[in-house]
N, C-alpha and C positions, 0 to 999 in steps of 0.2 A: 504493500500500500504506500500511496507519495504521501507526502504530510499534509497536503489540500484533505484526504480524505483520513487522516487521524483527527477527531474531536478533542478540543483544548481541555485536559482535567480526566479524558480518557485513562483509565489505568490497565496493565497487562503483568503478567508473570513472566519473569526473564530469568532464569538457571537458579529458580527459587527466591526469586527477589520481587516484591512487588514495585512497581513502577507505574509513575504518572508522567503521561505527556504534556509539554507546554512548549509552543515555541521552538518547534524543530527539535527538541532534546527528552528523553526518556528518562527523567528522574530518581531518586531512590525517593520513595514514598514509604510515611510511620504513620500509625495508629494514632488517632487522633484523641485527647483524652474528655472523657465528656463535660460538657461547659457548666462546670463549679466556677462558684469565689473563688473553693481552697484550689482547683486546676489553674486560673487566670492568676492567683498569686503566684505560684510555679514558676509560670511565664514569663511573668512579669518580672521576679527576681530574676529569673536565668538571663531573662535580657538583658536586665539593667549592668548585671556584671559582665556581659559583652560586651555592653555599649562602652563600660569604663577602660575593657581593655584593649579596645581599637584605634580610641580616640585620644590625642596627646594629653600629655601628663600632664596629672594637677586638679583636674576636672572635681577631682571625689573627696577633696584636700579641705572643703566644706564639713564633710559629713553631712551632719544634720542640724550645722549651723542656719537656718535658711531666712532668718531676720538680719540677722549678720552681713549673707552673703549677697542679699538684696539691697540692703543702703550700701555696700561695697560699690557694688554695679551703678546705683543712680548715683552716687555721686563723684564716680569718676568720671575727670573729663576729657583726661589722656584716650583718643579714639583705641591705640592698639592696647593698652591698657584693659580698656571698655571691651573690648573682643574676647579680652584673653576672662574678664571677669564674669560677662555674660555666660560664658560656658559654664564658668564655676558656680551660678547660681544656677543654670539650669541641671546640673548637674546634684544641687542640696534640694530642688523641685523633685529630681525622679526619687530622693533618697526619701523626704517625705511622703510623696505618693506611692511609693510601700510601706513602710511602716504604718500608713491609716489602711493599708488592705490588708498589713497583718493583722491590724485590730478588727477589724469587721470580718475576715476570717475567725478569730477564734471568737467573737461575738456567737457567730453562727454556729459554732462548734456546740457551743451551750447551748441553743436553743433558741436564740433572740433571731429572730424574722428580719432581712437584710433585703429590704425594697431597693429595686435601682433608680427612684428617688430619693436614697436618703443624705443628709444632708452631708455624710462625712463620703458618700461615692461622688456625691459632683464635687466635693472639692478634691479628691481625688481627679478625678478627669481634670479638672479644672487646671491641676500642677502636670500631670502631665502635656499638658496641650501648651500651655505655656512655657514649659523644657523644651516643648519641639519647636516651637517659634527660634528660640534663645540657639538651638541646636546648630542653623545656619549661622552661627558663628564660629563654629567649633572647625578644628581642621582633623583628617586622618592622624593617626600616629606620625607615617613616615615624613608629615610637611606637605601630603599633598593634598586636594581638595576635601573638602568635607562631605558625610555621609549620610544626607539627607535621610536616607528611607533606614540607616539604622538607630539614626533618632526616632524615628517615628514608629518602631516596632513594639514599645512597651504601651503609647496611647491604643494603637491597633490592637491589641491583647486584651487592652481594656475595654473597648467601647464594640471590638466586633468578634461575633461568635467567633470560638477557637474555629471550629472547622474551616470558617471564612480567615482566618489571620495565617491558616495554615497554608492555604492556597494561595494567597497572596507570599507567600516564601517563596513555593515553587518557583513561581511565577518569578521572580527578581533573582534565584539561582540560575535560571533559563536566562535571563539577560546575561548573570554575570559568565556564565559557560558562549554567551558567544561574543563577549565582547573581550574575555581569552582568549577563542578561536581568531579571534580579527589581530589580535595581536602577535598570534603566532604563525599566520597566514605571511602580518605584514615583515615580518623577522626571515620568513624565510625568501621573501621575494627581496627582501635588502641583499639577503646572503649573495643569494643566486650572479650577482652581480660582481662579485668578491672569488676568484677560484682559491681563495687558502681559508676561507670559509664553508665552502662548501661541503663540507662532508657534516660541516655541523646540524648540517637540516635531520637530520632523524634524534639529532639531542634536543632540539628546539621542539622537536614531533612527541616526545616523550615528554618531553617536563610539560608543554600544554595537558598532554592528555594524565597525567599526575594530577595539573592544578584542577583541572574537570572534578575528578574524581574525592580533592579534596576540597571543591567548594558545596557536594552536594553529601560528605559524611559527617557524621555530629561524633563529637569526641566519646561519645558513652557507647557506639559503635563496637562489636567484637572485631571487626578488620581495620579500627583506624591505626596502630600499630603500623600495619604492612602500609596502610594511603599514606601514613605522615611522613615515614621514612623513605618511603619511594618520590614523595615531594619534595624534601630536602636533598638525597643525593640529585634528582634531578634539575632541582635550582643551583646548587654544589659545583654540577659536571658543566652548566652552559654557563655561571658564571664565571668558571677558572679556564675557559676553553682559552688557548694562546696560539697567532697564528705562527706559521714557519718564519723561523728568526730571520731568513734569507729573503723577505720581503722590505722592498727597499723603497725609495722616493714617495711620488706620487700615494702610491698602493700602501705602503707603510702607516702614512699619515691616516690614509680611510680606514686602515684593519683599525686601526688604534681607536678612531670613531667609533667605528662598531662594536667593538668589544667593551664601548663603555654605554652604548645602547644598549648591550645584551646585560650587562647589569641593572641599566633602569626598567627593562623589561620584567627581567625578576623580578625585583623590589615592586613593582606596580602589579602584575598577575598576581606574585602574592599576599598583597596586600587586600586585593579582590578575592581571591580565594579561600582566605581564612575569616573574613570579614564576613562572605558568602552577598557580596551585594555588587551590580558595576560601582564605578567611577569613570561614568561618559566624558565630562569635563577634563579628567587626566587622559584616557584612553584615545579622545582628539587629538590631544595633543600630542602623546607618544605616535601615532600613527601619523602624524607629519613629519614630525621627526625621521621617521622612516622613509617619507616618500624625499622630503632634503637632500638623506645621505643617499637613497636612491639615484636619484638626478645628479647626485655630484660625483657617483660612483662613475655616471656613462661617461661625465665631461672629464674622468680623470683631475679632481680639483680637490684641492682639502676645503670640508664645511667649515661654514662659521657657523658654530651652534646654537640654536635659539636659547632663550632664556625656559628656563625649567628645572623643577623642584624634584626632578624624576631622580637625578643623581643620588639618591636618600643616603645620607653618611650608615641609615639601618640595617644597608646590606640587606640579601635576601629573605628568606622565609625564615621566622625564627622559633615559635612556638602555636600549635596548634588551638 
């Protein structure tokens, strides 16, 4: 069957695996847990400690300061300051907006009746929605753009059924798996251009299909083991690739280019793939970058580099 006639959210069994279709890609699909409080608390915890560890440092350095770290924010008036503070209060937002879901969790526990009008769930919604406003100010770990959609995963947990919050994952895995593939399409059509790179296309062909596989498994997984480790020597093997030392002038200067491409390529796929979300806005940009040394590759010329944050001093994949 072509994928016109696969239906989006389709599921299928593949060598004992169940799988959902979205967007051209065949997903790992989980069991989806039934829509409790005590479920969406779950969630909502598991996320928030995501969110804190993909997103630069300092964010969580509030706690659960959050009168504090709100007159912090309004009354600075250093803009980069204000950037960097704003995260930090949206970031004592999401830590408040658990902590009142712990308490109306164990409210429930006891027996007290938890309307989704009650006055401590809309302020709950309320902090979260307001973290996600604050959230576009925040940058990824590596320096490079910020991650919209995974700020916005702990309100979505909260305000729409699990099984709805579920498939809206899927769904942003499928982006993040092709907007890998675009980037390791574009890595090898740079190659191709290069003969003392070429043979690197089938390590560029492995570390994509590695980041695939670790942007669609959850670390509680029995095979993330074999995905993490197969992820890392595969970012490992393309980021230490060096060409033949007997590459001279012209061609010397470009290997030298690329080789610090295939670095920021790393650092960006896997920055997307353990985050498990794209990053369009960097992913543009690294794909010009490519079509550049492309072009300069035909005229035989050394690039001038554009300006970009892709260089991350973070180096590649580092923790699952």
């Amino acid at each position: 069957m072509t994928d016109v006639e696969i239906a989006q959210g389709e599921e299928r069994m593949f060598e004992g695996r169940l799988r959902v279709y979205y967007d051209g890609y065949w997903i790992k699909a989980y069991d989806v847990p039934a829509d409790t409080l005590l479920a969406k608390k779950r969630l909502i915890d598991a996320l928030t400690r995501r969110l804190f560890n993909h997103v630069e440092y300092g964010l969580n350095v509030p706690g659960t300061r959050l009168a504090e770290a709100r007159r912090a924010f309004l009354d600075e008036t250093d803009q980069a300051k204000k950037r960097v503070k704003g995260g930090m209060l949206a970031g004592a937002l999401f830590n408040r907006a658990t902590d009142i879901f712990t308490k109306l969790v164990e409210l429930q526990a006891c027996g007290v009746e938890i309307q989704a009008d009650n006055a401590l769930m809309r302020q709950c919604g309320e902090h979260l929605q307001e973290s996600l406003a604050l959230g576009q100010m925040v940058l990824h770990r590596s320096g490079e753009e910020g991650i919209d959609e995974l700020w916005g995963e702990p309100f979505k947990a909260f305000a729409f059924p699990i099984e709805e919050f579920y498939r809206s994952r899927y769904v942003k895995i499928a982006l993040t798996m092709r907007a890998i593939d675009a980037i390791g399409d574009a890595l090898c059509s740079t190659i191709s251009g290069l003969p003392a790179f070429v043979s690197l296309s089938p390590v560029v062909a492995e570390f994509v299909h590695a980041a695939k596989l670790k942007s669609e498994t959850l670390r509680t997984d029995a095979e993330v083991f074999e995905v993490w480790s197969s992820f890392v020597v595969a970012s490992e093997t393309l980021c230490s690739f060096q060409p033949a030392a007997s590459v001279v002038g012209a061609d010397a200067a470009l290997c030298a280019q690329l080789s610090e491409l295939l670095r920021a390529g790393a650092v960006l796929v896997s920055s997307m793939a353990r985050a498990r979300v794209p990053m369009p806005k960097s992913t543009r940009a690294f794909l010009d970058r490519c079509e550049d040394l492309r072009q300069a590759t035909k005229n035989k010329k050394e690039l001038t580099p554009r300006s970009s944050a892709l260089t991350s001093p973070l180096g590649p994949a580092r923790s699952p």
